[in-house]
C-alpha positions in Angstrom: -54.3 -34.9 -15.5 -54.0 -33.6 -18.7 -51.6 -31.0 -20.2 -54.4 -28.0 -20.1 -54.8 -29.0 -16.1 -51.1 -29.3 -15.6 -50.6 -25.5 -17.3 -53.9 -24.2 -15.3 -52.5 -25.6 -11.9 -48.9 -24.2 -12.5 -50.5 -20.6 -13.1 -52.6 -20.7 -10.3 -49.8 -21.8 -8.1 -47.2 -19.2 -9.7 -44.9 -22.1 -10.2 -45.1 -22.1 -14.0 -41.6 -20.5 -14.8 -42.4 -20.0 -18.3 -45.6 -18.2 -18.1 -44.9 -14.2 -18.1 -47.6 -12.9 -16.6 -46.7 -14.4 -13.5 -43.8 -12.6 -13.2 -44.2 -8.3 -13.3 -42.5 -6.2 -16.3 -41.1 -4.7 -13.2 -39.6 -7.7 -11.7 -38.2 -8.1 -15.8 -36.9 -5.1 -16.1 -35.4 -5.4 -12.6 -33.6 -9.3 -13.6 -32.7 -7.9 -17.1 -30.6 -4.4 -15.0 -28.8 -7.6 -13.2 -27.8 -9.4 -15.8 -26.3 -6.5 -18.1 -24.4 -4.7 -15.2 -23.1 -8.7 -14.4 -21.7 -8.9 -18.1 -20.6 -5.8 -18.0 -18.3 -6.2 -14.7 -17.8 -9.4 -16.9 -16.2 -7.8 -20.0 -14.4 -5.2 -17.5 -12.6 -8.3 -15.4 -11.9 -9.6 -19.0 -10.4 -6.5 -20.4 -8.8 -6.2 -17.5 -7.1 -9.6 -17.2 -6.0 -9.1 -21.0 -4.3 -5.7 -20.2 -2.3 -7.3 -16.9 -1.4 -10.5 -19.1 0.1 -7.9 -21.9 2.1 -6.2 -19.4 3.5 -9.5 -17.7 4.3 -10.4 -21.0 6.0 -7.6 -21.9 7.6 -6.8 -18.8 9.6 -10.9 -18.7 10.2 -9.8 -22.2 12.0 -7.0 -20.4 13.6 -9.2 -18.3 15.3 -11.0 -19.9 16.4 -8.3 -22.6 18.1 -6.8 -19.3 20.0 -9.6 -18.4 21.7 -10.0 -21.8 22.0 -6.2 -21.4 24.0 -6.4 -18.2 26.1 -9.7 -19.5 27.0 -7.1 -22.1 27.8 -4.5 -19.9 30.7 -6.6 -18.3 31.8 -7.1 -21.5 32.5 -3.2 -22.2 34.1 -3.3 -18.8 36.8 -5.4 -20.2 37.3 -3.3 -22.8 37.9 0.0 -21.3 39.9 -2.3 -18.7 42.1 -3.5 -21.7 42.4 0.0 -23.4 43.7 1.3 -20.2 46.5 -1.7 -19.9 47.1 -0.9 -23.2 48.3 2.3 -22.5 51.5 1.1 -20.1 52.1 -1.7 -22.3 54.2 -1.4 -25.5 51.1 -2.6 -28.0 50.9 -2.5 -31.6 48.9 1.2 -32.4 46.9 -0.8 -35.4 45.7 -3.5 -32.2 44.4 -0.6 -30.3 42.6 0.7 -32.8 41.0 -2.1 -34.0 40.1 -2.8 -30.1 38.8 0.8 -30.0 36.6 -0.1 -33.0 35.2 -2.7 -31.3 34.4 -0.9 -28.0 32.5 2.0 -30.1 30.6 -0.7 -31.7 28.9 -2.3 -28.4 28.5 1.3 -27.2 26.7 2.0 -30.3 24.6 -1.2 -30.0 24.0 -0.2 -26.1 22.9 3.2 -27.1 20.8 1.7 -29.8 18.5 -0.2 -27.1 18.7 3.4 -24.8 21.0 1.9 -22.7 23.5 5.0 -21.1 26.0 5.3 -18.4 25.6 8.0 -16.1 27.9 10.1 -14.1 28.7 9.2 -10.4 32.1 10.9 -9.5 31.6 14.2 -7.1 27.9 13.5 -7.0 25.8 12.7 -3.5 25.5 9.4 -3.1 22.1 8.0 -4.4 21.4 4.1 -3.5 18.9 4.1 -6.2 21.3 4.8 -8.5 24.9 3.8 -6.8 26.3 0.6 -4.6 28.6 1.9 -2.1 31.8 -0.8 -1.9 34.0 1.0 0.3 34.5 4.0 2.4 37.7 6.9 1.9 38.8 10.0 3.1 36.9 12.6 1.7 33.7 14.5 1.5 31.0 12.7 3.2 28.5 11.3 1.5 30.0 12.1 -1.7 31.3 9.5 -4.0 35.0 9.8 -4.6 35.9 7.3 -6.7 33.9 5.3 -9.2 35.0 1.3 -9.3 32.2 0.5 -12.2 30.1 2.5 -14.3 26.5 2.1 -13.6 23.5 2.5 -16.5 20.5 3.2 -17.2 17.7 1.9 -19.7 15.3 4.6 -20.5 14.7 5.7 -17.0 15.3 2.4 -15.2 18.8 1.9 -13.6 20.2 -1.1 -15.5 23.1 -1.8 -13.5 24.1 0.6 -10.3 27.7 2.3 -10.3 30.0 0.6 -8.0 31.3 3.4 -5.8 33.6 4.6 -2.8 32.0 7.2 -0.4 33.5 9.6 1.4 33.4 8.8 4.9 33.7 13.0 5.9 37.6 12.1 7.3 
């Protein structure tokens, strides 16, 4: 059989494949609508994948920026904890100061990166914003004494106060 017979037998048939006029320019048109909306959910999966790979990226980023943040955190702690020793204890003024100095330095680095303590004393207590320890006498559901200053970065809650509730005795 020669090529001609082959190509006359495969049109008669409809099995040629790459003979267009066996296939409509409706049935084109049709396959060609598939094929764009295909790649098009295509490119929106892959836009989509990029966006949510940026965000996990940014958000361990984020992550780990808070941990050092909260490592530092305890490390102001034991300043004001040492400024307020200092103040029954016969020290050196010049030691104090330079103590201070350092203490208003990590605050100023803290505030840099938005990092700000917020106020718990006398407030209701909020367990998105506070970790009750303990229970006292006092108004209840109020926090009566604060134990350790919480924070906030931006409008996340870095750390939670440490707090004792009143218990309404």
């Amino acid at each position: 059989m020669t090529n001609k017979d082959q190509n006359q037998q495969g049109q008669n048939d409809g099995t040629n494949p790459q003979d267009p006029s066996t296939e409509s320019v409706a049935e084109l048109q049709q396959k060609l609508e598939l094929m764009t909306e295909a790649c098009k959910r295509t490119m929106a999966d892959l836009a989509n994948y990029r966006k949510r790979a940026e965000e996990e990226k940014l958000a361990l980023a984020s992550f780990g920026s808070a941990k050092i943040l909260i490592e530092l955190l305890s490390v102001l702690d034991n300043f004001e904890r040492a400024l307020k020793a200092m103040e029954t204890d016969n020290i050196p003024e010049d030691h104090k100061k330079g103590i201070i100095g350092i203490q208003s330095q990590l605050k100023a680095l803290l505030e840099k990166y938005d990092v700000k303590s917020f106020e718990s004393l006398g407030n209701p207590f909020d367990p998105n914003f506070h970790e009750a320890i303990a229970e006292a006498p006092g108004e209840k559901g109020a926090i009566i004494e604060e134990i350790e200053k919480g924070y906030t970065i931006g409008d996340k809650v870095l750390r939670p106060a440490k707090v004792k509730v009143g218990n309404g005795a």
